[in-house]
N, C-alpha and C positions, 0 to 999 in steps of 0.2 A: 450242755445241761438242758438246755431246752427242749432238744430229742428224747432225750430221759423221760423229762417233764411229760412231755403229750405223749410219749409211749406207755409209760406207767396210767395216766390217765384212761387213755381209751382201753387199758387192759383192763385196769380195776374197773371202771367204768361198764363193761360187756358183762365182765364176768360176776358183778354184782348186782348188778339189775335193778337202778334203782327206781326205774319206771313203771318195770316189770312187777316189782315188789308192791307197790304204791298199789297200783290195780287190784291186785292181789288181797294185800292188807284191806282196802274198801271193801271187799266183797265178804273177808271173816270179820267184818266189827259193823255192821249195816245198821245195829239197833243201839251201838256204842255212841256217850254224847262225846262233845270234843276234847273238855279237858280229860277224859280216861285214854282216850284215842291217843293222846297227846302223849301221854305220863307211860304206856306202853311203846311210842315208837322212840321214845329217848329213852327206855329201858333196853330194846329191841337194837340199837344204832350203839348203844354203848357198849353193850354186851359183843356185838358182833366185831366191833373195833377194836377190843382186844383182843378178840381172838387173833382176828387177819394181824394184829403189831404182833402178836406172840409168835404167828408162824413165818410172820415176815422178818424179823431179827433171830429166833434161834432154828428156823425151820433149816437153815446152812450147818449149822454148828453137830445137829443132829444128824445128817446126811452124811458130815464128815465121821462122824463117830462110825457109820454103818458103813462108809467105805464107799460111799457114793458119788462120783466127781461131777463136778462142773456140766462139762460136755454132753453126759449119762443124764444130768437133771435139765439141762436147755432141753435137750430131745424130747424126755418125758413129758416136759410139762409143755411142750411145744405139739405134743401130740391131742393132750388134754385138752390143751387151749381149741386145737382145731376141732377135737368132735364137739364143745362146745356150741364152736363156731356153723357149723353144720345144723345143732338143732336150729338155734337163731336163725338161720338162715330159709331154712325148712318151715319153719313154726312147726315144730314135730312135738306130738303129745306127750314126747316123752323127756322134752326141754327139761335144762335145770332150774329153769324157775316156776315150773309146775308140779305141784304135790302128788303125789300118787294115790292112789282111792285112801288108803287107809291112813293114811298121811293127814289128808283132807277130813277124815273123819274124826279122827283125835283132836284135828287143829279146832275143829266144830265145838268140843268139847269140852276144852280148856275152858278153866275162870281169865286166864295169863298166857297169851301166844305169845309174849316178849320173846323166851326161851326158843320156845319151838310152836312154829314152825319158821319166825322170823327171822331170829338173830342167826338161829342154824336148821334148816339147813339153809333158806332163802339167801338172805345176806353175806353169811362165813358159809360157804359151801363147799365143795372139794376144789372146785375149779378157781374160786377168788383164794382160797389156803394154799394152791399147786401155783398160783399167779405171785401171791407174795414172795413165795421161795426161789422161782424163777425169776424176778426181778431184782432181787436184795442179790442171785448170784451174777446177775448185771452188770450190779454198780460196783463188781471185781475190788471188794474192799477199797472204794474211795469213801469215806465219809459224806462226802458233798453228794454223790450219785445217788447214796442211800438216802440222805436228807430228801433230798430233792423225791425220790420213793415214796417215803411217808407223807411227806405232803399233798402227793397226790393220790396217795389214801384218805389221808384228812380231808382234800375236796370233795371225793366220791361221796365219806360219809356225811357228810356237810349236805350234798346236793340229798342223798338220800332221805336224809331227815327232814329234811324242808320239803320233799315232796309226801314222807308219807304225812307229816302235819297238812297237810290239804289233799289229801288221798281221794276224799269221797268230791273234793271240788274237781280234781284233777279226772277223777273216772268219768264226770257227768260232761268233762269238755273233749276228754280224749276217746274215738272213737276206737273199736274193735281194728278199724283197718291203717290209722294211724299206728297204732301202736306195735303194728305189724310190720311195716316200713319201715319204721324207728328199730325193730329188733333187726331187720334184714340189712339195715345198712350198716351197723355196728357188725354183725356177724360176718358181712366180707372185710371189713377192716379187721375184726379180731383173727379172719384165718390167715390174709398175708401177713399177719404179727406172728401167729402161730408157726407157719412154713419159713419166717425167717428163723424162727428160733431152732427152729430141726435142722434147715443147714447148718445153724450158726455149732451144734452141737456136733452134728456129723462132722465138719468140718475141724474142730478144734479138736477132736477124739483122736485123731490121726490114722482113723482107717482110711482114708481117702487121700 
């Protein structure tokens, strides 16, 4: 359970970005005071929580409906995880925790980012929704596996909130090139997660 534990962690963890977000979030609320700040990133952290519980307990149930197995979902979401892993690793402008021009222009314009651009796409994004499915198909229907899952969802979001409440403290102490090494060193751990999970699929498929 413990593997579970810090496996499920640093996945959620990579693929939610909750540092990444932080930075992020200080840079669209600069003129925001703290209690609005505040009252939007536990809107933003709530919102998004249910999403990744929703797709992480029925996003199996649904796959099965569509005819999707096990093996067929490790690989995918093991593909996911690595091009992920790639931009992190790169800092490529085209990362998933950077907004796209018009992305960023809407987010400007919002009275309410809770929604968007935070909860989704930043926080619930395709890659932390392809991570919960792929981990809850993990815990091979043990209760305990899945438990132990959620919980290290609960910690992500947990870390996450706590850091966008100090977001504008956290940008002025973390520098451009910390934050850099901080993405690169989680993005080679998230691709040997990622390339185990594409043997682990290939491998249980039975073409090999």
């Amino acid at each position: 359970m413990i593997e579970t534990a810090l496996t499920s962690f640093a996945i959620f963890f990579a693929t939610i970005g909750p540092v990444e977000t932080a930075v992020l979030f200080a840079t669209l609320t600069p003129k925001m005071g703290r209690a609005e700040r505040a009252g939007i990133a536990l809107r933003a952290t709530a919102i998004a929580s249910v999403i990744l519980l929703v797709f992480t307990l029925l996003g199996q149930p649904l796959l099965d409906r569509l005819g999707v197995t096990i093996p067929a979902l490790r690989t995918a979401g093991g593909i996911i995880l690595f091009m992920i892993a790639i931009d992190m690793i790169f800092a490529r402008p085209t990362s998933a925790f950077k907004l796209t021009e018009p992305e960023d222009a809407e987010a400007q314009t919002k009275d309410d980012i809770a929604v968007f651009p935070l909860a989704t796409p930043l926080l619930a994004g395709p890659g932390a929704m392809s991570a919960g499915i792929l981990l809850a198909a993990n815990a091979g229907g043990s209760p305990l596996a899945l438990a132990v899952t959620l919980a290290a969802l609960a910690t992500v979001m947990a870390i996450t909130l706590a850091l966008l409440l100090i977001s504008h403290e956290l940008n002025n102490v973390i520098g451009i090139t910390a934050q850099r090494v901080l993405m690169r060193v989680f993005g080679i751990l998230l691709a040997g997660i990622a390339v185990q999970a594409v043997f682990n699929g290939i491998g249980g498929s039975g073409l090999l």
